[in-house]
C-alpha positions in Angstrom: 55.0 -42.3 74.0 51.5 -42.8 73.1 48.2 -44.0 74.5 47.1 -44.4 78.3 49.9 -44.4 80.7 47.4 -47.0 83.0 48.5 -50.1 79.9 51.1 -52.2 79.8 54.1 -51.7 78.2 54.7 -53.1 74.8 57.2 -53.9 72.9 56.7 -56.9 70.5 58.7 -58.3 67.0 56.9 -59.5 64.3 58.7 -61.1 61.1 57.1 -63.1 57.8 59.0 -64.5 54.9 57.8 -66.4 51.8 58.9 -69.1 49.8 56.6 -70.2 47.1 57.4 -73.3 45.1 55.0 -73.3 41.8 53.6 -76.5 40.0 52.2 -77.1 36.7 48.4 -75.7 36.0 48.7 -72.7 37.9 49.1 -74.4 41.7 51.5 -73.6 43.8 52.7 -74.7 47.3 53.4 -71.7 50.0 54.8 -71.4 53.4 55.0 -67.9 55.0 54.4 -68.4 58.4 54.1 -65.1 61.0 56.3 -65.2 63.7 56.1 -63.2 66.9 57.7 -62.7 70.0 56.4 -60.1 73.0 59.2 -59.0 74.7 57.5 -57.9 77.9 56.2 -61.1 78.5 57.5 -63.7 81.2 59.7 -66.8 79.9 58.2 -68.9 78.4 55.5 -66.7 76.7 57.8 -64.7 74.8 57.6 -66.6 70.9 55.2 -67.8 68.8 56.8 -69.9 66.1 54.3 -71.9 63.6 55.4 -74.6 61.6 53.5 -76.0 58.6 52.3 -74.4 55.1 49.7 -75.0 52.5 48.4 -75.3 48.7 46.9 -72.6 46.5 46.1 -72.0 42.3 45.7 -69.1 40.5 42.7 -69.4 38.8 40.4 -66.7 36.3 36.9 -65.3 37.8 35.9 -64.3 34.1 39.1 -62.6 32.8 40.4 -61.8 36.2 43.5 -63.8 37.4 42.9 -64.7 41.2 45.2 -66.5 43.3 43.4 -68.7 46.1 45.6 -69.8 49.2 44.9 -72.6 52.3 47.6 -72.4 54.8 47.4 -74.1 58.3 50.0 -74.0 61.0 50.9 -75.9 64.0 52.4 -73.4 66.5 55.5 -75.1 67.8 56.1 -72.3 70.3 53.7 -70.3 71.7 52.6 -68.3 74.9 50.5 -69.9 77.5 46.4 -69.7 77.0 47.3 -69.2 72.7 46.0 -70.9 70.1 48.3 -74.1 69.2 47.2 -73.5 65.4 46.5 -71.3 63.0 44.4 -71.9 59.5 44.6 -68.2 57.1 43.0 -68.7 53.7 43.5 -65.7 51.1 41.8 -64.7 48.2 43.9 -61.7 46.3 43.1 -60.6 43.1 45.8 -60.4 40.6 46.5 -57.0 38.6 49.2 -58.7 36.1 51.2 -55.3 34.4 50.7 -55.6 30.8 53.3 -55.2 27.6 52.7 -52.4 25.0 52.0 -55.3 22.4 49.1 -56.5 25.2 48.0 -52.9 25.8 47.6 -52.5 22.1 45.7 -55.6 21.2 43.5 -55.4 24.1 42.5 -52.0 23.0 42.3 -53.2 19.1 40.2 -55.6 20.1 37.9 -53.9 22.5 37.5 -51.3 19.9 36.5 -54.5 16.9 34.1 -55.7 19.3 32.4 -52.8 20.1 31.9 -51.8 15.8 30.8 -55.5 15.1 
């Protein structure tokens, strides 16, 4: 449909889930391992399938919450001349929603601290 027709055909599947399992003191342990398969390729080089999972805390940079993530995975599957593991660390920064009452006394006390 799109691209050069000189390339090889693709047609791949892709699928992530996430289970989370939170501790005490804001860490947490976390598996969501990416699992592939290329259906155009030979047997035997169709799936990746990792296995494994990893550690992580939220944690404040000033007053903004961050959550910091180490993963590794063994690939228990994988295509020929692949990786046999993976490591992914993530940093994402956090963007809580706040209640009214939160709105209001963050703004109340903005507004005190900048008069005094």
């Amino acid at each position: 449909m799109a691209g050069s027709g000189s390339r090889p055909d693709v047609n791949q599947f892709l699928m992530q889930c996430f289970i989370n399992y939170n501790l005490q003191k804001g860490w947490f342990i976390g598996l969501s391992p990416i699992i592939t398969a290329n259906w155009e390729a030979s047997r035997g080089n169709v799936w990746t399938a990792p296995f494994g999972g990893g550690i992580g805390r939220i944690v404040k940079f000033g007053a903004q919450p961050v959550s910091l993530l180490a993963q590794f995975y063994g690939n228990a599957v994988h295509p020929a001349n692949t990786p046999t593991w993976t490591m992914r660390l993530r940093i994402s920064f956090l963007f809580p929603k706040l209640s009214k009452e939160q709105c209001r006394g963050f703004s109340h006390s903005a507004f005190h601290s900048k008069r005094h």
